[in-house]
C-alpha positions in Angstrom: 24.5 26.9 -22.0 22.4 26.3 -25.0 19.9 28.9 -26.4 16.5 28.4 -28.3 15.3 31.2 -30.5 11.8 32.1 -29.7 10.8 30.7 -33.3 11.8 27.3 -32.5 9.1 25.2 -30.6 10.3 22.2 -28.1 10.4 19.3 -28.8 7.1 17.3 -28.3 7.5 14.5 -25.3 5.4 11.5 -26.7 3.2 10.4 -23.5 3.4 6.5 -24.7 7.3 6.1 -24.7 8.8 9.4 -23.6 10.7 9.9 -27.3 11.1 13.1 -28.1 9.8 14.5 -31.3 10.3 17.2 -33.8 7.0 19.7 -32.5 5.2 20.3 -36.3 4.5 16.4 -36.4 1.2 14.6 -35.2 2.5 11.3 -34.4 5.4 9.8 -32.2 8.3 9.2 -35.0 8.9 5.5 -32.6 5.2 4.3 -31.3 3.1 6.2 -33.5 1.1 7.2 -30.5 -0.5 10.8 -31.0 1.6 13.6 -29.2 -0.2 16.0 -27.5 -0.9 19.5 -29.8 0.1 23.2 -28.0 -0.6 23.9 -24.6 -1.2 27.3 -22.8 -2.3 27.3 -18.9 -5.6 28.9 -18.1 -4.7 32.6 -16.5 -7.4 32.1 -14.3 -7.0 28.4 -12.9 -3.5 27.6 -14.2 -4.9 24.3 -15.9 -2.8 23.0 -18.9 -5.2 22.8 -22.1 -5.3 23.7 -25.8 -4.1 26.7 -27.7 -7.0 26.6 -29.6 -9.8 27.1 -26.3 -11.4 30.2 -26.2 -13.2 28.9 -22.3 -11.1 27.0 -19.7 -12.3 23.3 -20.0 -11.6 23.3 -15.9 -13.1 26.6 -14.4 -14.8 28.1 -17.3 -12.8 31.3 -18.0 -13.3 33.0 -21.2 -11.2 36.1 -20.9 -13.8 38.6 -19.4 -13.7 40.1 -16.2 -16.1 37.5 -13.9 -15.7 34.6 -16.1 -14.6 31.4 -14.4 -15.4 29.6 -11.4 -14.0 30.8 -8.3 -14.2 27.7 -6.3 -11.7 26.1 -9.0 -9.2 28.8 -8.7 -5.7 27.9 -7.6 
């Protein structure tokens, strides 16, 4: 069994050819394609989407109590 520390990010998967990539770079090291940046799921809808959101691009959640749509919710 292999183990990660929790300071070590996976690998990147580059959507355009599947290579796998070092996580800290931008680019696929093969195609050049862009790889996708960090990804956290929405607590409210469960919707993959940037680290960097502060409101879920899917239902609208923003962290408060009542935020979100609830027709969206999984």
């Amino acid at each position: 069994m292999c183990f990660r520390p929790p300071t070590v990010k996976k690998p990147k998967k580059c959507p355009a050819c599947g290579t796998l990539n070092p996580a800290a770079i931008k680019v696929c090291n093969k195609c050049g394609a862009e790889l996708p940046g960090d990804t956290l799921p929405c607590p409210h809808c469960g919707v993959q989407q940037p680290a960097a959101n502060k409101v879920c691009k899917n239902c609208g959640f923003n962290g408060k109590p009542g935020s979100g749509d609830p027709a969206k919710h999984k």
